[in-house]
Structure formats: structure tokens, C-alpha cells
N, C-alpha and C positions, 0 to 999 in steps of 0.2 A: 075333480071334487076336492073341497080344501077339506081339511084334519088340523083339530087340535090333539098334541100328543099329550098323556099322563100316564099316569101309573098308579099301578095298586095302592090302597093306603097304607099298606103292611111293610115295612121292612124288606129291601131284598137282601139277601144274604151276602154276606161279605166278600165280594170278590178277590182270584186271588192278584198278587203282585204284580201290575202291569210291568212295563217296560222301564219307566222311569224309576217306577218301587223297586225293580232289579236290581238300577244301578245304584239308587241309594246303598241296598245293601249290602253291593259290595265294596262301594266305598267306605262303608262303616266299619265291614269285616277286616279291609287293609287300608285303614284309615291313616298310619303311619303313612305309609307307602303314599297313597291319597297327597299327603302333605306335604312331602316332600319334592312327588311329583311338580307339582303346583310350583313350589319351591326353587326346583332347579330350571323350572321354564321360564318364571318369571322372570331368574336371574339370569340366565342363556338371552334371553329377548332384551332385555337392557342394556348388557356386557355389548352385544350385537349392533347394536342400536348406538350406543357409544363411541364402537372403536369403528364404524361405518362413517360417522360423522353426520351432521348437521342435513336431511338432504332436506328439507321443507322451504318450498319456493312457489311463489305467488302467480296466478294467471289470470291478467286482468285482460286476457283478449276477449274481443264482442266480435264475432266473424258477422258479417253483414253491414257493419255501423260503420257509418262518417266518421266518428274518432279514432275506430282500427285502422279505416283503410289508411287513413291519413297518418298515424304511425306505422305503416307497415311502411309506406310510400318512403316517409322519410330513411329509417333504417335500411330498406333498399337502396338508397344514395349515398348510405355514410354518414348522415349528421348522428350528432354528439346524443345518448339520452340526457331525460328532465332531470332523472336523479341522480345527476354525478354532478351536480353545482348545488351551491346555499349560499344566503344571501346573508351579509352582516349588516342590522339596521346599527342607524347611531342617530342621536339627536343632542344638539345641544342648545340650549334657550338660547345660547348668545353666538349661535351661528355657527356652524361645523367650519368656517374657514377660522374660527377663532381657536379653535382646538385642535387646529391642522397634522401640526407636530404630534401630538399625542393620539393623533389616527393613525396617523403614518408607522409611529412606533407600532402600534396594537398590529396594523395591518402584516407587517413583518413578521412580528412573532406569529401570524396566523400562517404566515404564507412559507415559515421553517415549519410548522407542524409536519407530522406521517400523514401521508395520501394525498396532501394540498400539492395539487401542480401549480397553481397562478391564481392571483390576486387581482382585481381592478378595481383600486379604488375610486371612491365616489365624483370625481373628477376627470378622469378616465372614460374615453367610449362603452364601457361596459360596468359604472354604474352610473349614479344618479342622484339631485340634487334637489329636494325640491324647492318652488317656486320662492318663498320666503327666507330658504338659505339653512333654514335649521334644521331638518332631515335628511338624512341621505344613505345609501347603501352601496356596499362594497360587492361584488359580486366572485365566490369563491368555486371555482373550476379543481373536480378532485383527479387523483391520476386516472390510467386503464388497470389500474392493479386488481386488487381482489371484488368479487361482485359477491353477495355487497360488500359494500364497505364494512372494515372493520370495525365493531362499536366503540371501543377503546380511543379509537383514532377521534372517532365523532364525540365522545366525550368531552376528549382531551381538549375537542375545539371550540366546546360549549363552555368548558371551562377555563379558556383561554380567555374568552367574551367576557363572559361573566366577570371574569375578577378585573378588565379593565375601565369597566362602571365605576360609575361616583362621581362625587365633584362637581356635579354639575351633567357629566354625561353620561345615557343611555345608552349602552352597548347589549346587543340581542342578536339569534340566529335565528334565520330563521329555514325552511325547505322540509320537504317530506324525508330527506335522507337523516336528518338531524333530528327534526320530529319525532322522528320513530327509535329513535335513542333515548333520549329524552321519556319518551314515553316506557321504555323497557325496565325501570326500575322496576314495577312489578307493586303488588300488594299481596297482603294474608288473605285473600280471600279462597285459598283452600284449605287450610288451615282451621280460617275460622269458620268452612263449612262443616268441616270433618269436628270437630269440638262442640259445634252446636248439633251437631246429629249424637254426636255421643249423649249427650247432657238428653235430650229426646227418649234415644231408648235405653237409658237409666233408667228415667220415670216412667218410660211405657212397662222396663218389667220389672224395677223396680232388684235389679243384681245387675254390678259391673260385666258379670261372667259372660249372661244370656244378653248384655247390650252388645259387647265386645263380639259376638259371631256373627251378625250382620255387619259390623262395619269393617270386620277383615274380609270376610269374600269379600266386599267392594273394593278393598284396598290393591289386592290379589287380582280381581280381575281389573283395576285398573292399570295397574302396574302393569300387566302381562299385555293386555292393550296398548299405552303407550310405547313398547319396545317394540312391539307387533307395527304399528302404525311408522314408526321410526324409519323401523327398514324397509315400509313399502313403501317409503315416501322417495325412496330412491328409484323405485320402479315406475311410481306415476306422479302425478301432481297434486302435491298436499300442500294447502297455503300454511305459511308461520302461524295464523294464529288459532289453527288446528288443536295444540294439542290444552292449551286449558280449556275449550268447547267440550273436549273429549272428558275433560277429570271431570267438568261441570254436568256433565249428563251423565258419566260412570258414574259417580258417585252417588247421583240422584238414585239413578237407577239401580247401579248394585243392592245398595241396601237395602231397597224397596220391594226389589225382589226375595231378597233373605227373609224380609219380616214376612214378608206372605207365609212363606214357605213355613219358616221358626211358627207361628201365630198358629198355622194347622199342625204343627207338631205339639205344642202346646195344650193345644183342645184335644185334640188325640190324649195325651198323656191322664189328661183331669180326664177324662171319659173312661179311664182305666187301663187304657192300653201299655207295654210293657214301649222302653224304650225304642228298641228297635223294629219293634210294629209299630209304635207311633210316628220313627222317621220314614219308615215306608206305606204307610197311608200317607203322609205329607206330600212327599214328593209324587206318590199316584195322582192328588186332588188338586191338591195346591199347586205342584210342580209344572203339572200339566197346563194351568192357569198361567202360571207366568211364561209360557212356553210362547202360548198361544199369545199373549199379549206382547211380547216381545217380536214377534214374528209382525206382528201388526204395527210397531215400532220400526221393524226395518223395511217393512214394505213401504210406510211413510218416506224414510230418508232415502230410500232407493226411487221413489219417485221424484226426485228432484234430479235426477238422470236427464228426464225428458225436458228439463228446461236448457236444456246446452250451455248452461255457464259454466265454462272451464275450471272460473273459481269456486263453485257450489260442487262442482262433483266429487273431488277428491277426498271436500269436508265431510261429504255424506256417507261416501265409501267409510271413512274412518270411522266418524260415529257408530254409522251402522255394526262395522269387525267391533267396537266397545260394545254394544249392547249383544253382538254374538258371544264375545266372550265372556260377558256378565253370566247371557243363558249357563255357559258351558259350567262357571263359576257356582251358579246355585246349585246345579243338579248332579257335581261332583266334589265340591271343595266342602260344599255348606253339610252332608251329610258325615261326612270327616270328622268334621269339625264339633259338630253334633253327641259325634263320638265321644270323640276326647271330654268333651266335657260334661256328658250325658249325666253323669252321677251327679254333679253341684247341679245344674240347673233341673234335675226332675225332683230334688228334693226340696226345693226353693219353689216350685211348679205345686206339690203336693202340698207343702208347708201352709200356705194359707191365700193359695190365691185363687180355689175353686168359686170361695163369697165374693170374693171382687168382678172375679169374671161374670156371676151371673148377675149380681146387682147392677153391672155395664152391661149385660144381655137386654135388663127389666127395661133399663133407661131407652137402651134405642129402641126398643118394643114400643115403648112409651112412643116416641118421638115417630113413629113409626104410623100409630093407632091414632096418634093427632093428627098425622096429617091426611090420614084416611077418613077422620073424618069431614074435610072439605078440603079435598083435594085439587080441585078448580080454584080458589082462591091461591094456594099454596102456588099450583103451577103458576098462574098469574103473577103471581108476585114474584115471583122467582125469575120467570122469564124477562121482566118489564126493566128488573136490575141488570138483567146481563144485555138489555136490548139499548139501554139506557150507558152503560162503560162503553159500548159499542160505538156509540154515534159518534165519537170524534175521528174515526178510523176515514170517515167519510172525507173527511180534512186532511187526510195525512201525505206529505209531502216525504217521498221517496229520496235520496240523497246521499252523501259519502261527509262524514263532519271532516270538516278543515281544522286548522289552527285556530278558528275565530273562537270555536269550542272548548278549546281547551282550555287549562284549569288559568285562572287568572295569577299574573307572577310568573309562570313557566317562560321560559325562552322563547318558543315558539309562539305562543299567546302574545308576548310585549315584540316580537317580530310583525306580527299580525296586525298590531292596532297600529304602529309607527306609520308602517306602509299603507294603511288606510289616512291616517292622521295627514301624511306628507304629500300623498298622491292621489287619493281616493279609492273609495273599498275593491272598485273593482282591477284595483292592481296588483292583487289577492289571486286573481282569479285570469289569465290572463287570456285570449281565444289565438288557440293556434290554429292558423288559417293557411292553409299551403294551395298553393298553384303546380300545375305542372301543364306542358304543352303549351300550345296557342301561339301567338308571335309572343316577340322579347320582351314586347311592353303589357304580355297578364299581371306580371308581378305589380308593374305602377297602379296597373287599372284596377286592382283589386284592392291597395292600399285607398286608392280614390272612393273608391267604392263603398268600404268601410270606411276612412272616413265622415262618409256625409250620410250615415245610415243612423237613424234614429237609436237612441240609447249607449252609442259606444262613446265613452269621454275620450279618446285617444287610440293612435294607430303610430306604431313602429315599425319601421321597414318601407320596402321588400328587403329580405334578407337572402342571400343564396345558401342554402344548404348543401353539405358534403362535397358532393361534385359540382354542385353548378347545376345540376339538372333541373333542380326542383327549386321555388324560391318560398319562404315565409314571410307571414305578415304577424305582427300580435296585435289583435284587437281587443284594448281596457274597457271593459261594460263601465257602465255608470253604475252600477248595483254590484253587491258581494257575490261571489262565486257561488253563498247559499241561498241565493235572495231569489225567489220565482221567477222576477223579472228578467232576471239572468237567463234565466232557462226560457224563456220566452224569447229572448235576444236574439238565442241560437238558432230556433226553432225558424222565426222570420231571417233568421240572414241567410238558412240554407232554403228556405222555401223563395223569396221575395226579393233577397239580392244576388244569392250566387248566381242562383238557376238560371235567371235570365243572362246573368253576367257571362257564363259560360257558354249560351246559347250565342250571344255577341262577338266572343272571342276564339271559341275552339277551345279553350285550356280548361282543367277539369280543377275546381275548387272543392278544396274538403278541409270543414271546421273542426281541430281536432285540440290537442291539451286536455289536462285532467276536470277540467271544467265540463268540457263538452262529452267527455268518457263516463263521468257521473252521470249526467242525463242520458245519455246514452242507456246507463247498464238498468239505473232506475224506468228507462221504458220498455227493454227489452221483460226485466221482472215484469213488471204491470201486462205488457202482452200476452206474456206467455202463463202469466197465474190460473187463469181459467183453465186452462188442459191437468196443469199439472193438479189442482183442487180436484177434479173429474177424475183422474187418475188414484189418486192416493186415496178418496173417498171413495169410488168404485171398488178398489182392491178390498178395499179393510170391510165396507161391509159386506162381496162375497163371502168375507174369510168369518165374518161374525157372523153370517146364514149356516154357516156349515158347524159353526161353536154351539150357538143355541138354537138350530133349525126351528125357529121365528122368523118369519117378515119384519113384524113391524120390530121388535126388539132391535134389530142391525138398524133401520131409520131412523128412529129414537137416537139413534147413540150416534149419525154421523149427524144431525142438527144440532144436538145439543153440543157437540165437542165444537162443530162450525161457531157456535154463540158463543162457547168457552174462549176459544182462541181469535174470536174478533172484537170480545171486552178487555183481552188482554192488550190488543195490539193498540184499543181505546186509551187503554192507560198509560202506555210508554208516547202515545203520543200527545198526551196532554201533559207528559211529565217533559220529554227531552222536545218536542217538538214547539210547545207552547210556552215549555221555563217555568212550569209549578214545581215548588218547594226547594228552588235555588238552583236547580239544573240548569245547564247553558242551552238558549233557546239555539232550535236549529234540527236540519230535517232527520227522518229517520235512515240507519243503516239502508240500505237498498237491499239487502239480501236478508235482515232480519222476521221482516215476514211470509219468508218462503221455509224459513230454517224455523221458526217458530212455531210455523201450521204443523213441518214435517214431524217435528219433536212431541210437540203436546198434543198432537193428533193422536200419535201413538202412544202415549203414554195417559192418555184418559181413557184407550183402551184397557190398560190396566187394570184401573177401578170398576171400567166397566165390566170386563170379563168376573173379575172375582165376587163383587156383588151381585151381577146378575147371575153368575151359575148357584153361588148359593142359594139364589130366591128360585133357581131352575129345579137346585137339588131339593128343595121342602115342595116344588110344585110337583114334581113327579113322585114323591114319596105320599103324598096325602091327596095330592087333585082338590088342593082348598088353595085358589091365587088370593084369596088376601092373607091368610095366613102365610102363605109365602116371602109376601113381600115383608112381612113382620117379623116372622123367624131369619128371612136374608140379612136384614139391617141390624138385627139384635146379635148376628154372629159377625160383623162383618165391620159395622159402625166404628168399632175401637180401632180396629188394625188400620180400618183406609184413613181414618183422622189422624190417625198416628205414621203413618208412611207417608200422608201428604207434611206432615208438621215436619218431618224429616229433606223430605223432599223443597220443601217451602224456604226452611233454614238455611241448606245448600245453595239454592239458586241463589236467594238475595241476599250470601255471603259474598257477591261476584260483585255487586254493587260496589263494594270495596276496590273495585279494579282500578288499575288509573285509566285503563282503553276503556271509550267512551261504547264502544262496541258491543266490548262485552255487559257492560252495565244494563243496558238495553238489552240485552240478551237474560242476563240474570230476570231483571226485574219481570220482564216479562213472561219466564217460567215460572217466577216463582206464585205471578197475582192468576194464572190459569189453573193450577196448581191447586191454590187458594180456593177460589169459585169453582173451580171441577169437584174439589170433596164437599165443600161445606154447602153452595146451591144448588149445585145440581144431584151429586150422588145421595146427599140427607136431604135432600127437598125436592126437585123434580122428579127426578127418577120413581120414587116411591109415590109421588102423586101421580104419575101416569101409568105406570104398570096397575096403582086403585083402580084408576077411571077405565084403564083396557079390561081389566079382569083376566078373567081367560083367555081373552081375545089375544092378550100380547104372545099366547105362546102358539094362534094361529100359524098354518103353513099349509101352501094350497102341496093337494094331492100329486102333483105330477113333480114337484119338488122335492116332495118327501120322500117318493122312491129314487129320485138322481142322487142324492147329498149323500154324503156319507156321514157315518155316525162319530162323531168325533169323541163322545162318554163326557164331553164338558156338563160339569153340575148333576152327573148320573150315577156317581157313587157315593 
């Protein structure tokens, strides 16, 4: 038999201090002690962290895939890896043999550089000349010294390059070892997240004092996370570019969670209560809510477990220990904190801001009452825009950016176009195709083979690798490393030319190089996204059955959050994918949208839990669901516009980055973010809890006695 639940319309009396109201107070009570704790942890995790060293290191293995097995193969035999050479382009209009002399000179000074073992220059077997004489590359072989290479060293060699330009010639580096130097300068974009969230909650409360306590528990528990993260990275696998992911989501999130918290201390306070009854009702109502929504945050990133990329999980573990220590940060730092500063801000609270707050109660009532009154068009519209950002997702081309992307003028970018310019694009990109077994002559018959295989402009080799065992071939696509067709090249040479080839010869052919490892990782994602969607969407609405024991309320919130994060994915791909508003055209991250669902999956729980327990708390208090939903949005409406505005600032200060990664990563939080507060939480939501009524807080009978009562929105 199903049951809707309610409650009396009287008041129930005021419960006393749960669990979390405990520890507020006695954080409050040794609120020193509280800070210092804090204090010495953060600095203990850092120092640790520090004098530990550097352990953060990258795992692009694909167990199953034609690109691993064919690098495990090779490294089984001894060959050289990809990233211990870089290539030096040169061009000169009037013919690199005219500028010999002063190749020669440059090439020297490169090949005295730190970590350079040898040099061949462009006339040399081991580089290259092309057909009209004016481009050519040196090819730069580093020691077995340090792994990685030192950045210093790679500097040193970019700016070896660099300064023997001019005159007529272009001197450029180019390789992912260099690349990624190059790229490490870095930008403000935490910086200017943290300054534009300040500036945020100035005007949300309008005192330095009461902005300044959310953005230090963030700071605190970010800090305390990245030292934490530091030294586990010595224990498992956490990729390099782990930890600005981490500030970019702590930071979001710390604060977000504070303003919840702070928002119901506040209301607490204007209702009359004394301070430290007002931070222990917070952390009972509020605290609980963030609790719960964070918990729904890590069940997201812990669901990216079950897609076995070695390089997704580490990152997830880490985010996820940030968002645990955030929890741990609100529900002991922020009451502290609370403390300490209790006197200025509850006088600044009673001073004059009880008219503001209800003239912004009136307002979203208002906005609330409007949309109740047609609430089907409201939903309509609302949905049609997020179904409508959505549609380019359908397009969206999975992939790893190259150099072709990078910012124009950079070294690696004028490396990129030379060797397109001299050779053709696909010498960008090059297919590493290995042999092993069969009689002596796999190696030719495979070179042959590729050769006269549709779409490849050029074939070098067989080459014997390490021992002799195994031989290479590099096969140049006619198209760029990011170009579909590319990826189609591979697809038919291991379906249509190896397959049979290897049936003919006995030797076992596997296409491998970073070309074919992108495609690779972008299908193993695309595979395996179905389970892990099923997975993380299945979890989070258990968890949101048990928060508002609703049905339909947990299904509401995992479609809508579905819409939220596949308009967002709409958008990054019509920005970096397609080249709207000057972005470099070219495909998306390949792990960006598994990282993107986990994140803002969980974090529109957030919004969800706090506005819907409030419209849970007036529906159990009165047993009137419209007036629920009106009283929800009118207590609710400022803090989530104003934690998204916070939230929003942050993310799209990452834009700022030079890693084209994170960019994509920013943007994308920050436009779900955007449409999670402003379409869905102030205009869906509220038009469909209308149209449910009572219905939404349905729950069939044989559910209602399994669930446990979690008190979500019942105090």
C-alpha cells in the first residue's frame, strides 16, 4: 500500500542537539584548541608532503588495447621510450642547406645542454629534409638520467631554440616532453578564483568578517587535502595534473558548503536564537544537508573505479579524500570559526539585515507563485533550453589535444605547423605498428602492407627494436593525429589490413603510438560510460530515497542533473570542439566527460538536498505542497544563487589556465553550475514538485517500513 508522509500543521517542538549539533558545540566551546588543531594538521600534511617529495606520476596504461599491448611488447625488448627524444624544427625560405653553418652551430649548443645525450641533425639518418629543401628537423635523443626529465633542463633547451631564430630562420621544439614544460608556466587562475568568490560573499552578506569564514574553511580544508593527497600519491597513482582538479573542486566546494551552513546560522540568529544555539541548530539542519550531499559527491567520483582507467582512479580517490575533508572542515573548523567571530557578525546579522532578508524571502515567493501559476509552460521552457545546449554532445569527438592546439607562437604550436607545413599533418601523428613472430620477412611484408593501404601518405622502416626481437614500422596518415579520419585509418588497418596479414604470415601485428593510445582510451571511455552512469545514478538516488523518502523526488533529480551535465558537455563541445569564440578547434579531453558527470552529478545534489529538504521541512510542518514549494524557494533562493555565483566564479577562473584540460574542465563546471541554480533549481524544480503536489512526497508502503529515517528537512 503506498503512503504519503506529513505532519501535523503545529510546530513540533524543538528537538534536542543531534550529533552533528554536539560537535558544533564543542568546537565552539574549545574553539582555540578547534583552530589550532586545524592549524597544526594542515601544516604537519604539507611539511610531509614536501620533504616526501614530488610522488605524482601518470598511468596511461589501457589493459586490453592494441596500443598497450604493443607498448608493453616493445619495452619487453628493450626499445627506447617516446618521451625521451624532441624534435628541433628549422625552416629557412632560402633552403636549410643555405643556413648549414648556423644549424650546425645551434645544433651543438643543443647537444652540450644537461640531459642531451645526441643530436642528428637534419641530414643525418635520423632526421629529415623536406622535399623542397626548406624544412627540416634535428632529432634530440635525452639521457637515462632522471625520469622525468628535469624541467630546468627542458627549459634551458626551449630556450636555446628560441633565441637562435631570426634572420630569416625558424627555430622551434617540438615533443610532449618539451611540451609539457612549456606548458608548466602556470596561470592565476586560483587566485583569481579565490578573489572573485571573496568579492561574492562580500555582497552576499555584505561584512568582510562573515565573507572571510567560508573562504577560510575552504582554504584549510584545501590545504589539508592537498598535503594529504601528496603523500598518498606515494602509495598509489595519482596523475600530475591531480592537484589544481583538487583546488578547483575544493575550493568550489569548501565554500559552498560553509555558506549553507553560515546561511542557516544566520536565519537561526534573525529568528532569535542566541549564538551558540544558532550554530547548533545550523550544523543539526544545514550540517546534515551538506553531509548528505557530499556523501552523494563521493559516491559519484568513487564510481569512476568501475571504469578501470588507471588514470581516472587515482584522480578520483583524491578529489573524493578533498571533498571528505571539506565535510570534516565544515562540521569542525566552521563552528570555531563561528566562535571567534560570533560577536561582529551577529551584530552586523541583527543591525539591519532581518528587512533584507525578508524582502529576498517576498521576492522568491514571488518567483516561486509565478511559476505555480503555469507551471507546464515554465517546465517546458526550461527543459527545451537544456535539451537544446545538449544537442551538440551528440557530435562530440573524444580525444587527447596535441600541439596543433596549443596557444599560437608557443614552441610547440610553431613545431606543430613546420612539420605539417614540410611533411604533412599526419607526420604529427605518426602509427606505431610493431611485428613480432612469423618468418624474417613480417617486418618487409608489413611495411608493404602499409604502404599501399589507403589513407597512409608514407611508411618508414621495418626497424628492429632493442633486441632484435620485435621489429617497427611508422605509418604517416594523410590526415592530423586529431582528424577522424585518423582514427578511422586505425580502425581499418587493424580490422582489414593487419588481421588478414597476420593470418598470412603467423607474426602478430599491433598498431600502437600515442595516436592510436588516444583512440584507444576515448573508446574504452565511450564503452564503458554506460555502467559507470548506471552505477553512480543508481547509488545517489538510493541515497536520495532514504534523504527525502520520496520516489519520485530522487527521479526528478537524477534526470534533471542527466540534462544539466549533458548541456554542459553541449557547450564545451561547441566551444573547444567546433572553435566558438577563438578557442582552438579540436576534440574533447577523453576523460573530461566521465570527470564532469562524476563531479556535477554530485554537486547538484547539493542544491538538490538543501532546497528540497527545506520545501520537505514546510511540507511536514503544514501538509500544504504548494505552499511548501513557496516557503522552500523563498528561504533557499539567495543562498543557492549565491553558492552557485561563488561556485560559477571559481570554476571559470580555470579558464585562465594555459592546460587546455583544465580549461575544458573549468568551463564546463562552471556553465552546469550556472543552469543547475538558475533553470533548473528556480524554474524546474519548483514547476514540477507544482504539478506533482503531494504526489512528489509519495512512497509505496513496503518502502516506507525498510528506509530508514534520515530527519533530512524534519527539523
Amino acid at each position: 500500500m503506498a503512503r504519503t508522509e506529513a505532519a501535523p500543521a503545529s510546530a513540533a517542538a524543538t528537538p534536542p542537539p543531534g550529533r552533528l549539533g554536539r560537535i558544533a558545540a564543542g568546537s565552539m566551546r574549545h574553539r582555540r584548541t578547534a583552530l589550532l588543531l586545524w592549524l597544526v594538521l594542515v601544516a604537519l600534511l604539507t611539511a610531509g608532503a614536501q620533504v616526501a617529495g614530488d610522488g605524482y606520476r601518470n598511468d596511461h596504461s589501457l589493459p586490453g588495447t592494441d596500443s598497450q599491448a604493443a607498448a608493453d611488447l616493445l619495452a619487453a625488448h628493450g626499445a627506447e621510450p617516446e618521451d625521451r627524444t624532441a624534435r628541433v624544427l628549422l625552416k629557412n625560405a632560402d633552403g636549410l642547406d643555405a643556413g648549414r653553418d648556423r644549424i650546425a652551430a645551434l645544433l651543438d649548443q643543443v647537444k652540450a645542454l644537461p640531459s642531451v645525450d645526441s643530436v642528428q641533425d637534419p641530414w643525418s639518418a635520423g632526421g629529415a629534409v623536406s622535399r623542397d629543401g626548406t624544412i627540416g628537423y634535428a632529432t634530440v635523443a635525452f639521457d637515462d638520467g632522471d625520469d622525468p626529465l628535469p624541467a630546468e633542463d627542458l627549459t634551458r633547451l626551449l630556450d636555446t631554440v628560441r633565441e637562435a631564430g631570426g634572420d630569416g630562420l625558424v627555430a622551434a621544439v617540438g615533443g610532449e616532453a618539451t611540451r609539457g614544460a612549456e606548458e608548466a608556466g602556470g596561470g592565476a587562475a586560483e587566485g583569481a578564483g579565490m578573489l572573485a568568490a571573496l568579492v561574492v560573499l562580500v555582497l552576499f552578506f555584505g561584512s568582510l568578517v562573515a565573507a572571510a569564514v567560508p573562504l577560510v574553511t575552504a582554504v584549510f580544508a584545501v590545504g589539508g587535502a592537498l598535503g594529504l593527497i601528496g603523500l598518498a600519491a606515494h602509495l598509489f597513482t595519482v596523475a600530475d595534473f591531480t592537484p589544481p582538479v583538487m583546488m578547483l573542486v575544493g575550493l568550489g566546494v569548501g565554500v559552498d558548503y560553509a555558506l549553507l551552513i553560515f546561511h542557516r546560522y544566520r536565519t537561526e540568529l534573525l529568528a532569535g536564537a542566541d549564538r551558540h544555539h544558532a550554530a547548533v541548530r545550523a550544523m543539526d539542519v544545514a550540517g546534515r544537508t551538506v553531509l548528505f550531499a557530499g556523501c552523494t559527491v563521493i559516491i559519484a567520483l568513487l564510481g569512476l573505479v568501475v571504469l578501470g582507467l588507471g588514470a581516472l582512479q587515482g584522480v578520483a580517490l583524491a578529489v573524493a579524500l578533498t571533498v571528505l575533508v571539506t565535510m570534516a572542515a565544515s562540521v569542525t573548523l566552521l563552528p570555531a570559526l563561528l566562535a571567534l567571530a560570533g560577536a561582529r557578525i551577529e551584530r552586523h546579522v541583527r543591525r539591519g539585515e532581518a528587512g533584507a532578508d525578508v524582502a529576498d524571502g517576498g521576492r522568491w515567493a514571488a518567483l516561486a507563485t509565478a511559476v505555480g501559476r503555469r507551471p507546464l509552460p515554465v517546465l517546458l521552457a526550461g527543459v527545451a533550453v537544456l535539451v537544446a545546449l545538449s544537442a551538440p554532445v551528440l557530435g562530440m569527438r573524444l580525444g587527447f589535444a596535441d600541439a596543433g592546439t596549443d596557444p599560437a607562437g608557443s614552441s610547440s604550436r610553431t613545431a606543430y605547423d613546420l612539420t605539417a607545413e614540410g611533411f604533412g599533418p599526419g607526420f604529427n601523428g605518426p602509427l606505431v605498428v610493431v611485428a613480432e613472430g612469423g618468418d624474417g620477412a613480417s617486418g618487409k611484408e608489413l611495411a608493404t602492407a602499409l604502404g599501399e593501404a589507403e589513407g597512409v601518405a608514407a611508411v618508414q622502416g621495418p626497424f628492429p627494436a632493442g633486441d632484435g626481437e620485435v621489429a617497427t614500422v611508422l605509418a604517416f596518415p594523410e590526415a592530423g593525429p586529431q582528424d577522424e579520419a585518423t582514427a578511422e585509418l586505425v580502425r581499418e588497418l587493424r580490422a582489414e589490413v593487419l588481421a588478414p596479414l597476420a593470418t598470412e604470415t603467423g607474426a602478430r601485428y599491433l598498431v600502437g603510438g600515442p595516436t592510436a593510445a588516444a583512440l584507444d582510451f576515448a573508446d574504452s571511455v565511450s564503452a564503458r560510460m554506460p555502467l559507470f552512469v548506471a552505477v553512480v545514478v543508481g547509488l545517489s538516488t538510493l541515497l536520495l530515497l532514504a534523504v527525502f523518502r520520496s520516489l519520485l523526488v530522487p527521479l526528478k533529480a537524477a534526470v534533471l542533473n542527466l540534462l544539466s551535465i549533458s548541456a554542459a558537455l553541449g557547450v564545451i563541445t561547441l566551444v573547444f570542439q567546433n572553435g566558438w569564440f577563438g578557442a582552438s578547434s579540436g576534440p574533447v579531453e577523453a576523460f573530461i566527460p566521465v570527470m564532469v558527470f562524476a563531479i556535477v552529478f554530485g554537486l547538484s545534489m547539493d542544491y538538490e538536498v538543501f532546497l528540497v529538504s527545506r520545501m520537505r521541512e514546510a511540507w511536514l510542518r503544514t501538509g500544504d505542497a504548494r505552499l511548501a514549494v513557496g516557503e522552500g524557494l523563498a528561504a533557499t533562493g539567495k543562498v543557492i544563487t549565491a553558492a552557485a555565483a561563488i561556485m560559477i566564479v571559481v570554476f571559470a577562473a580555470f579558464v585562465l589556465s594555459p592546460s587546455r584540460m583544465l580549461q575544458q574542465f573549468g568551463l564546463a563546471l562552471a556553465v552546469a553550475v550556472l543552469l543547475d541554480a538558475v533553470v533548473i533549481r528556480c524554474l524546474i524544480v519548483p514547476a514540477v514538485m507544482r504539478l506533482l503536489g503531494a504526489r512528489a512526497w509519495w512512497l509505496p508502503g513496503p518502502l516506507a517500513r525498510v528506509l530508514p529515517r534520515s530527519g533530512a528537512g524534519e527539523g
